[in-house]
N, C-alpha and C positions, 0 to 999 in steps of 0.2 A: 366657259359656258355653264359652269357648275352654280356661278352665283346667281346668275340669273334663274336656273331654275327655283334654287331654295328661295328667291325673291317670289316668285310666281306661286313657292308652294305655303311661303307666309300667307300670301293677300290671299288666297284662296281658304285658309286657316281663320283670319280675320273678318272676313267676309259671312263663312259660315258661322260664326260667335255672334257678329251682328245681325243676322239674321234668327237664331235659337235667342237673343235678347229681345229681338222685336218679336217674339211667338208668345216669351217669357210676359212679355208688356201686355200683350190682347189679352192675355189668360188671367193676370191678377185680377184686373176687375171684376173677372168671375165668382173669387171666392169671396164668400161675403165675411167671413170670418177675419182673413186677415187685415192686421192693422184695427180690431175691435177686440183683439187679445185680454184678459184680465193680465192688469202689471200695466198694460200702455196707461198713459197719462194726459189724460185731456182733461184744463180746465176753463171751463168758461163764464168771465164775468164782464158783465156791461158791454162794450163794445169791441173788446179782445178776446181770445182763444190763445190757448197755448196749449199744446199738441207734442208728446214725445212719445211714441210705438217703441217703446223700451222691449215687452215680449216679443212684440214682431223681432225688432233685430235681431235679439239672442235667438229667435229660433228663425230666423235666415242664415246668423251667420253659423248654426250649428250642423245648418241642411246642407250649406256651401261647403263647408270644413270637412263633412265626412264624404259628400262628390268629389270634390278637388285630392279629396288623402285616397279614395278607391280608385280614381285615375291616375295617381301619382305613382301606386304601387306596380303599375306596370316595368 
């Protein structure tokens, strides 16, 4: 009966991650900053665009890095 619980208490685990991403999603388009960073890289000529949020990443993946290392230390 053990597995089945830890199975019920993943999906309930997964569930709530999926839900804090879908909260995470409504919320970006609030900040009108992100992804207009100095460093991102947007060029446009004639009928292409080409678009790389280089500061955006480095400062997600700095914000993710230091959540994920303050819940790790538990």
């Amino acid at each position: 009966m053990s597995g089945v619980h830890d199975i019920g208490r993943m999906l309930v685990v997964f569930g709530l991650l999926i839900a804090l991403v879908g909260v995470v999603l409504m919320l970006v388009g609030r900040v009108p900053w992100l992804g207009r960073l100095p460093g991102d890289i947007h060029i446009q000529r004639g009928n292409w665009t080409f678009y790389f949020p280089l500061a955006t990443s480095l400062l997600l993946s700095v914000v993710l890095t230091l959540i994920l290392w303050i819940l790790g230390r538990r």
